[in-house]
C-alpha positions as a Markdown table, in Angstrom:
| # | Residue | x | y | z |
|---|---|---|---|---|
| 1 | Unk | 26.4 | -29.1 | 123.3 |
| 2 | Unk | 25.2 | -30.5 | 126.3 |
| 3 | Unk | 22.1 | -32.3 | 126.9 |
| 4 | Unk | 21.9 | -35.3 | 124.5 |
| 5 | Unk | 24.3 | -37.8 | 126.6 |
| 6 | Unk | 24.8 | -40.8 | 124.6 |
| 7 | Unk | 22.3 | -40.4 | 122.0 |
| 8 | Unk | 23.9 | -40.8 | 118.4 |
| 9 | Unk | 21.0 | -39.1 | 116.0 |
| 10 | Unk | 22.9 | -36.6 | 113.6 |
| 11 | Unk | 21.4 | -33.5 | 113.2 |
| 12 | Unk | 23.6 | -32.5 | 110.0 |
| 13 | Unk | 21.8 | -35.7 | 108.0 |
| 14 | Unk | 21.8 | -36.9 | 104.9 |
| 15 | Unk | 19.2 | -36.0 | 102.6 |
| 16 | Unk | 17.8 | -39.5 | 103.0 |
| 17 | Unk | 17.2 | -39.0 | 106.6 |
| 18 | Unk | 15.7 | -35.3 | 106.5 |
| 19 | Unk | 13.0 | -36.9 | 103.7 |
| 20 | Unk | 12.8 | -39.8 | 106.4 |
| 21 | Unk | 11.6 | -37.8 | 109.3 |
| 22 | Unk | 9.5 | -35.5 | 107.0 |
| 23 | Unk | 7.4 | -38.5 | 106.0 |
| 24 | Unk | 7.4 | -40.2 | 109.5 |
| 25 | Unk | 6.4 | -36.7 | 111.4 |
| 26 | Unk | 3.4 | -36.2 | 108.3 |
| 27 | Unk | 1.9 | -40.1 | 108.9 |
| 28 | Unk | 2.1 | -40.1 | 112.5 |
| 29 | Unk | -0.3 | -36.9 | 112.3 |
| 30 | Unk | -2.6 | -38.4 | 109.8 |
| 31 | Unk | -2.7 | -42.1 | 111.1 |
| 32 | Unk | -3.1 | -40.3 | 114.5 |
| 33 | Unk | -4.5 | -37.0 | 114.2 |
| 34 | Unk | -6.2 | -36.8 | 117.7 |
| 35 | Unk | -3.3 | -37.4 | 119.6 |
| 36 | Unk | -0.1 | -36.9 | 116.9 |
| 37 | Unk | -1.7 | -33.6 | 114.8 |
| 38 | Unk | 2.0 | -32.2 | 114.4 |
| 39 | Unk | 3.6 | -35.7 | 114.4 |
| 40 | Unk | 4.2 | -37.9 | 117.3 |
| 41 | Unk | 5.7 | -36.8 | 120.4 |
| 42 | Unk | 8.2 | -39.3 | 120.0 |
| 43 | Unk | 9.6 | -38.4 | 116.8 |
| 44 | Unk | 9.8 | -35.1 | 117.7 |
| 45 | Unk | 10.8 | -35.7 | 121.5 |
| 46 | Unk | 14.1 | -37.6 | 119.3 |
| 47 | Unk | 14.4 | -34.6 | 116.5 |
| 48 | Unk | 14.7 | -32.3 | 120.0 |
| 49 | Unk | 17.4 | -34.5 | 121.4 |
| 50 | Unk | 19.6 | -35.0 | 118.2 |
| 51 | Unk | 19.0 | -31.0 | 117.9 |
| 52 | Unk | 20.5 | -30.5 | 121.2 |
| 53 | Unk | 23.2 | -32.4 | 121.3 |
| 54 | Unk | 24.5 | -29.7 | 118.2 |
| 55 | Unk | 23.7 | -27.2 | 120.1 |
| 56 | Unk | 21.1 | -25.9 | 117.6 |
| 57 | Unk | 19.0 | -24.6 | 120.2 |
| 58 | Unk | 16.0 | -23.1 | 118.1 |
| 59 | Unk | 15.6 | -26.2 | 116.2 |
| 60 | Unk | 15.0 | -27.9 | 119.7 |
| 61 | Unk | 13.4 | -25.8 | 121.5 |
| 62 | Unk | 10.5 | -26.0 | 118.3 |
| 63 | Unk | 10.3 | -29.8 | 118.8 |
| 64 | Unk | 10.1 | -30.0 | 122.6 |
| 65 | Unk | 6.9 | -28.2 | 122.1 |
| 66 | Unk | 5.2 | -31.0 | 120.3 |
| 67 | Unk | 7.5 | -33.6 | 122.9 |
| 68 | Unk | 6.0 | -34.9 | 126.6 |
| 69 | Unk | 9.8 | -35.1 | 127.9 |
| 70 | Unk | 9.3 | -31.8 | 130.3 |
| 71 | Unk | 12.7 | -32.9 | 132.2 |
| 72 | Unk | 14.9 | -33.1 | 129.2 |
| 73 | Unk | 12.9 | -29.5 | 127.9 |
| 74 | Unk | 13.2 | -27.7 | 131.4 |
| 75 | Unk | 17.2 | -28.8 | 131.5 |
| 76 | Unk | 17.4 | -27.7 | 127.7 |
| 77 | Unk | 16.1 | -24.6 | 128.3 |
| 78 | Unk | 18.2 | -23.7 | 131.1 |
| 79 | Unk | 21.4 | -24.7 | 128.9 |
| 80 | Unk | 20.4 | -21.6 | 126.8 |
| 81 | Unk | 19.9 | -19.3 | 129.4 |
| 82 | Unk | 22.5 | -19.7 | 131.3 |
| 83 | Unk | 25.1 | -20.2 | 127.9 |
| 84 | Unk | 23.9 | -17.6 | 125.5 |
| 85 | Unk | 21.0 | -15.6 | 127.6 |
| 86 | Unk | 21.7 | -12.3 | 128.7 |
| 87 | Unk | 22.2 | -12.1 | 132.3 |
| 88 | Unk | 18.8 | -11.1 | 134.2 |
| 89 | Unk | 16.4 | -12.2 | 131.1 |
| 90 | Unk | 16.5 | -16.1 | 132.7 |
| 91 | Unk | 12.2 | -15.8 | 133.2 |
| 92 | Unk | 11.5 | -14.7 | 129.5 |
| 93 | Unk | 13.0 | -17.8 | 128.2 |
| 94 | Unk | 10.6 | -20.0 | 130.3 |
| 95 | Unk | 7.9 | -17.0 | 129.6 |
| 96 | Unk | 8.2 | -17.7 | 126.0 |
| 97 | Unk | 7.9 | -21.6 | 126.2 |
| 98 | Unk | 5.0 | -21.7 | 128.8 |
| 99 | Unk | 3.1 | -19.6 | 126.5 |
| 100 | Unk | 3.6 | -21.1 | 123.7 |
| 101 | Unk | 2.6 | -24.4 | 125.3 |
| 102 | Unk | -0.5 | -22.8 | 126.5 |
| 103 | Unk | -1.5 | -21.7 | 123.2 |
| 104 | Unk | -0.9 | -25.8 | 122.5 |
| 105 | Unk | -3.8 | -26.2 | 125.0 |
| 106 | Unk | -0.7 | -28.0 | 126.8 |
| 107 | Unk | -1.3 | -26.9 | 130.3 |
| 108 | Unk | 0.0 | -30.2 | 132.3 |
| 109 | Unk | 3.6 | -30.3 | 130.4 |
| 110 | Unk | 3.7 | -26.6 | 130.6 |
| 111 | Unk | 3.3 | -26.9 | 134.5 |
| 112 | Unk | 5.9 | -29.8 | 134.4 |
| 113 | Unk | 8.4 | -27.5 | 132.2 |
| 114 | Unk | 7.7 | -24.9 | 134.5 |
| 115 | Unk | 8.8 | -26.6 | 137.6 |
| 116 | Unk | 11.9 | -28.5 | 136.0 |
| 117 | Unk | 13.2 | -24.8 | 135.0 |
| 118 | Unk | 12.7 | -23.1 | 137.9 |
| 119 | Unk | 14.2 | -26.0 | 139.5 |
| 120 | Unk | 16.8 | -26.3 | 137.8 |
| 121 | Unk | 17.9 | -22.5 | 136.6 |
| 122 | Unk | 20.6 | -21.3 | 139.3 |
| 123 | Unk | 18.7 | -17.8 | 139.8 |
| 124 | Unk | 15.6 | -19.8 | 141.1 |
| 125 | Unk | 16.1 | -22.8 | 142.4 |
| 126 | Unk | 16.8 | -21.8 | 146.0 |
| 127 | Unk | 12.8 | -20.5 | 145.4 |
| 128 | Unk | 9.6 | -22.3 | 145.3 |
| 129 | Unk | 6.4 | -20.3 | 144.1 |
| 130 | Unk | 5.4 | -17.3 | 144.7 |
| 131 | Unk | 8.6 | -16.5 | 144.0 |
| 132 | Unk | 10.7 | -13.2 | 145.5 |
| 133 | Unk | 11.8 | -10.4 | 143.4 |
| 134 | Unk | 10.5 | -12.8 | 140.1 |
| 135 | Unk | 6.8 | -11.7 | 139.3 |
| 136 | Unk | 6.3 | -12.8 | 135.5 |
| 137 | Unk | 7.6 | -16.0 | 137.0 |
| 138 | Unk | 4.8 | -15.9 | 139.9 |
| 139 | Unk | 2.3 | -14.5 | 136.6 |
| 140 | Unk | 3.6 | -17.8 | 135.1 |
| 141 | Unk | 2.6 | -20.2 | 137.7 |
| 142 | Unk | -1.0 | -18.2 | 138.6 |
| 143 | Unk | -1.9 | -17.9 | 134.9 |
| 144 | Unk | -1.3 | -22.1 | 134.5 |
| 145 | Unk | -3.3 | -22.6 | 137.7 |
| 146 | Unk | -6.1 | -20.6 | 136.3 |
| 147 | Unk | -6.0 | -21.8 | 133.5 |
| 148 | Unk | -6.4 | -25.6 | 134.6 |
| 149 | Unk | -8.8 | -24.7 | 137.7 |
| 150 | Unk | -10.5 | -21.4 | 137.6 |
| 151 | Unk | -11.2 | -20.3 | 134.1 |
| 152 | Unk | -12.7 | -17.2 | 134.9 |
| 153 | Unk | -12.6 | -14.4 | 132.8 |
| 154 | Unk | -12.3 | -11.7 | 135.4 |
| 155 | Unk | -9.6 | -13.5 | 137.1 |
| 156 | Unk | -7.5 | -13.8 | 133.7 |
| 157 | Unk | -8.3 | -9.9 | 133.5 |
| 158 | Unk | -7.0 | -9.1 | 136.5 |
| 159 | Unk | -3.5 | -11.2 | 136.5 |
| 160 | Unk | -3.4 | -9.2 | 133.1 |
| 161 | Unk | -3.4 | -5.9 | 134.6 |
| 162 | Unk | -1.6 | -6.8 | 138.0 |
| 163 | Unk | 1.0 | -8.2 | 135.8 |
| 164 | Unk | 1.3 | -5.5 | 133.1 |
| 165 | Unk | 4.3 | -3.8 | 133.9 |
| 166 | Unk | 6.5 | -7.0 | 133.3 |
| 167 | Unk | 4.2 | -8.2 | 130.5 |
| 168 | Unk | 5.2 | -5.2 | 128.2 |
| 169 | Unk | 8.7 | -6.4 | 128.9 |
| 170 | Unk | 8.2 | -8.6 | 125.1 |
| 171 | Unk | 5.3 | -7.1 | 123.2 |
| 172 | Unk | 4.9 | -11.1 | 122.2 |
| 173 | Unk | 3.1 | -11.4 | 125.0 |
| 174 | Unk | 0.2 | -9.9 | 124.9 |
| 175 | Unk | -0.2 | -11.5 | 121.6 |
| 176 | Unk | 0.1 | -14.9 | 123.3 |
| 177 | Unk | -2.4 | -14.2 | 126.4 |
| 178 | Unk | -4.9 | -13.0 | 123.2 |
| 179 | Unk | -5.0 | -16.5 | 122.3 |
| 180 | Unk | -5.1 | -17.8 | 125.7 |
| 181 | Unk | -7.9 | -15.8 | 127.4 |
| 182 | Unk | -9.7 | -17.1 | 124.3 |
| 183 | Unk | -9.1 | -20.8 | 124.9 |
| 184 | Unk | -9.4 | -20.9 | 128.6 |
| 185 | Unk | -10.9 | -18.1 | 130.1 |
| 186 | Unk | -14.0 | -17.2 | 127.6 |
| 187 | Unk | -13.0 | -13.8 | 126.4 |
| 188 | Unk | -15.0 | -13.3 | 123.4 |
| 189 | Unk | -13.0 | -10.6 | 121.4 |
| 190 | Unk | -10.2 | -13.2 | 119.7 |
| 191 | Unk | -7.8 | -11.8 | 117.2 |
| 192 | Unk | -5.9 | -14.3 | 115.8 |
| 193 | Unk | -2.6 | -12.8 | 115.5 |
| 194 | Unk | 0.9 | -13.9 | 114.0 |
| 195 | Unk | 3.3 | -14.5 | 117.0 |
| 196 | Unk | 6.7 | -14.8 | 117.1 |
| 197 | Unk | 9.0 | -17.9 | 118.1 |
| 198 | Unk | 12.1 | -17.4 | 120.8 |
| 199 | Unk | 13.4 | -14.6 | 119.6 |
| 200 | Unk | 10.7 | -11.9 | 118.7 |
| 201 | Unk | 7.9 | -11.5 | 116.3 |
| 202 | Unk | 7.2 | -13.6 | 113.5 |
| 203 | Unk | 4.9 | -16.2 | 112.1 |
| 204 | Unk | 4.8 | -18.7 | 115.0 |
| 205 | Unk | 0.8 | -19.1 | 115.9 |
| 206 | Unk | 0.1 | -18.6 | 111.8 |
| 207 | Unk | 2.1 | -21.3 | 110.6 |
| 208 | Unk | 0.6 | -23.4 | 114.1 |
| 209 | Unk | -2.9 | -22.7 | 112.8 |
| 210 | Unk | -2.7 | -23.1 | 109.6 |
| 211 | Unk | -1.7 | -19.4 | 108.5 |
| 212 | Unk | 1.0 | -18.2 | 106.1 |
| 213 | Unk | 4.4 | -19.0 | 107.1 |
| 214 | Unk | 7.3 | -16.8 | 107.2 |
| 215 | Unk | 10.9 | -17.8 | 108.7 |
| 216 | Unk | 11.0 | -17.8 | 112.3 |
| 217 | Unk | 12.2 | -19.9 | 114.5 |
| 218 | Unk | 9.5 | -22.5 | 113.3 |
| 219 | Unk | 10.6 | -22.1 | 109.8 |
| 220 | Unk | 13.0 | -24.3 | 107.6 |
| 221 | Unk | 14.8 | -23.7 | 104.3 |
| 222 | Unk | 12.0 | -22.3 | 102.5 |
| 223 | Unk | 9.7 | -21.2 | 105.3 |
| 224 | Unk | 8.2 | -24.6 | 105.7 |
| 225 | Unk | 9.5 | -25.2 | 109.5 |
| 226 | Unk | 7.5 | -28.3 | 110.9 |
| 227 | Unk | 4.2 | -27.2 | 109.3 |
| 228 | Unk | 5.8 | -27.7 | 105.9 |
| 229 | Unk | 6.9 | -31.3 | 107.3 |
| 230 | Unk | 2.9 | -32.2 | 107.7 |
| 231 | Unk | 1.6 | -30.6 | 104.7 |
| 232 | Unk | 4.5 | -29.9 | 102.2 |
């Protein structure tokens, strides 16, 4: 794998150091709730790293959500779509993670994330936004801008329906911007739905908020994924 240079964590651990990191990830969120409530940053900015250096992608991508290292996540991310991403689908792997993020009420990293990817990806980094022939990438950038300085429900609205043609590209979406018009932009109407990780639908946002948990790409041995780390 490529991104975790000279870091020595093993990802394929010994029992002893999976029950380590279960423990430390579950007291950093109670000793810490406010700022650690699904472990600290750190710990899981590390778990990320050791993950990536095996190539275990999923398992990375899930703990750079909870991570502040948007250089290492941007540069992660491209990894994948440039190694095992089909060719033309580089802007849904951002798409997902910016989301995501968003739903995380973690509008500054995602903006970071954002910029290190398109950066870095070869497809865009000759662009800067708006970008040309990209528009979820340029719904991307206007729906983070929004959502930090305009948090206007007619404005979310309309970047909705401008953008739908390349928002039905993953029906995930929609399920997503539910969850974000609701946090941000004051739509009243709020269903809570089960969205998935990566890779398609699933249990992501239920397991986040303290739903029932399937597998997904959040999910462990036994469905427990890193909600079963701070509650199992």
């Amino acid at each position: 794998g490529g991104g975790g240079g000279g870091f020595d964590c093993p990802v394929k651990s010994p029992p002893v150091y999976e029950t380590f990191m279960r423990a430390a990830l579950k007291w950093t969120s109670i000793v810490e709730p406010d700022e650690s409530k699904y472990g600290h940053p750190s710990l899981h900015w590390l778990l990320a790293m050791a993950y990536w250096r095996e190539s275990n992608y999923p398992r990375a991508r899930d703990h750079f959500l909870y991570a502040s290292q948007a250089e290492e996540c941007g540069r992660m991310l491209v990894e994948v779509a440039t190694s095992v991403g089909y060719r033309g689908e580089g802007d849904l792997f951002i798409a997902q993670m910016v989301l995501q993020l968003l739903v995380l009420q973690r509008r500054g990293y995602a903006m970071k994330v954002f910029l290190v990817y398109t950066e870095s990806h070869p497809n865009f980094k000759d662009q800067s936004p708006p970008f040309n022939g990209f528009p979820l990438l340029n719904f991307l950038w206007f729906l983070i801008l929004a959502s930090k300085f305009d948090e206007n429900t007619a404005t979310f609205e309309c970047l909705r329906k401008e953008y739908s043609r390349v928002l039905n590209r993953d029906p995930t979406f929609y399920e997503y911007l539910s969850k974000i018009g609701c946090l941000f932009f004051g739509v009243v109407s709020c269903t809570d739905h089960s969205v998935g990780g990566g890779s398609g639908p699933g249990d992501f946002l239920g397991q986040l908020f303290g739903g029932g948990g399937g597998g997904g790409e959040m999910g462990g041995e036994g469905g427990g994924g890193l909600l079963g780390l701070l509650s199992g």
